[in-house]
C-alpha positions as CSV (number, residue, x, y, z in Angstrom):
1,X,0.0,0.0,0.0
2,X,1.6,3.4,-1.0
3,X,1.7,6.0,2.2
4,X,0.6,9.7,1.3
5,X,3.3,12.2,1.9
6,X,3.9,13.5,5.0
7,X,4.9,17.7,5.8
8,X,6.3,19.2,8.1
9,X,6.7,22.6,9.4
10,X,8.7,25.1,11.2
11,X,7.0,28.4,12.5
12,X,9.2,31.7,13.2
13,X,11.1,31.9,16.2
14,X,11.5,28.2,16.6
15,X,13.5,25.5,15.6
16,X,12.0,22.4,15.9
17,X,9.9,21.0,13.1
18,X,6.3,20.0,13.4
19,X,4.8,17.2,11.5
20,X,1.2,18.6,9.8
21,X,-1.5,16.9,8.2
22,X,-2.4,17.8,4.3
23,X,-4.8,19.8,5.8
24,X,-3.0,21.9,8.2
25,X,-0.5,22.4,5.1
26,X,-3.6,23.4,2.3
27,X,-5.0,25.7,5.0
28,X,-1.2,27.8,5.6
29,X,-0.7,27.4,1.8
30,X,-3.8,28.9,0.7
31,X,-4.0,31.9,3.1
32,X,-0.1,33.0,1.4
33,X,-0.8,31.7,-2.0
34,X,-4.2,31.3,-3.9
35,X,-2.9,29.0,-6.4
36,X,-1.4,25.8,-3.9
37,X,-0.4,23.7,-6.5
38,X,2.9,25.5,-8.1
39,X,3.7,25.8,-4.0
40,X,3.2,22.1,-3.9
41,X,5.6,20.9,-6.5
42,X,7.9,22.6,-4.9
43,X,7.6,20.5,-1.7
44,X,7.5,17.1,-3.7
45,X,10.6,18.8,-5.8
46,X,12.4,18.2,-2.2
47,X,12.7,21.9,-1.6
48,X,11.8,23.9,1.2
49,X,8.9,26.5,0.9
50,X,9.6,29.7,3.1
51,X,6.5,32.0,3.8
52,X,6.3,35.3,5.7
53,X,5.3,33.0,8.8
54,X,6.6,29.9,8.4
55,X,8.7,27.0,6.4
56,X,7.1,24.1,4.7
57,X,8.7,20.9,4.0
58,X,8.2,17.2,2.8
59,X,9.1,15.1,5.5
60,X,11.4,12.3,5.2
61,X,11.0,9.0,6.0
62,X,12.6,5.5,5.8
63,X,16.5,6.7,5.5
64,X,15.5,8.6,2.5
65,X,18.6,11.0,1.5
66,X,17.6,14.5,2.4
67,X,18.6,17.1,-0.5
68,X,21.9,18.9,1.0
69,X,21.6,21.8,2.9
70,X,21.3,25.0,1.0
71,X,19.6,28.1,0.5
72,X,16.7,25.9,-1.0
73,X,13.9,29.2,-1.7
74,X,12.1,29.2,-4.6
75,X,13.4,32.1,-7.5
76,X,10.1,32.5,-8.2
77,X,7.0,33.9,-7.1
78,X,4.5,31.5,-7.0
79,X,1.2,33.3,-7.2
């Protein structure tokens, strides 16, 4: 049985990542961007998705190689 993706997220001011459901991640999406599905590819691109409040990631599981650490924001606005 194939598992639906999992995201996480890390609010301002803290460091700890927070697993969300697909829900909690739609509802923060849609309030910063109308259109959620560019924003989305990002995610399953492996990239992190920064916001004015907050950053969104895929979370990995099963020893799955995380992308290397680097400035990962997207060069374009996503509207």
């Amino acid at each position: 049985m194939r598992q639906m993706p999992r995201y996480e997220v890390r609010y301002d001011g803290h460091d700890e990542w927070k697993e969300i459901s697909e829900l909690e991640l739609m509802d923060g999406l849609y309030k910063v961007y109308h259109r959620v599905t560019p924003a989305i590819k990002v995610l399953l691109n492996g990239r992190e998705l920064h916001t004015p409040h907050a950053v969104y990631r895929l979370k990995w599981q099963f020893g799955c190689p995380r992308p290397p650490e680097v400035d990962q924001r997207c060069d374009y606005p996503i509207q």
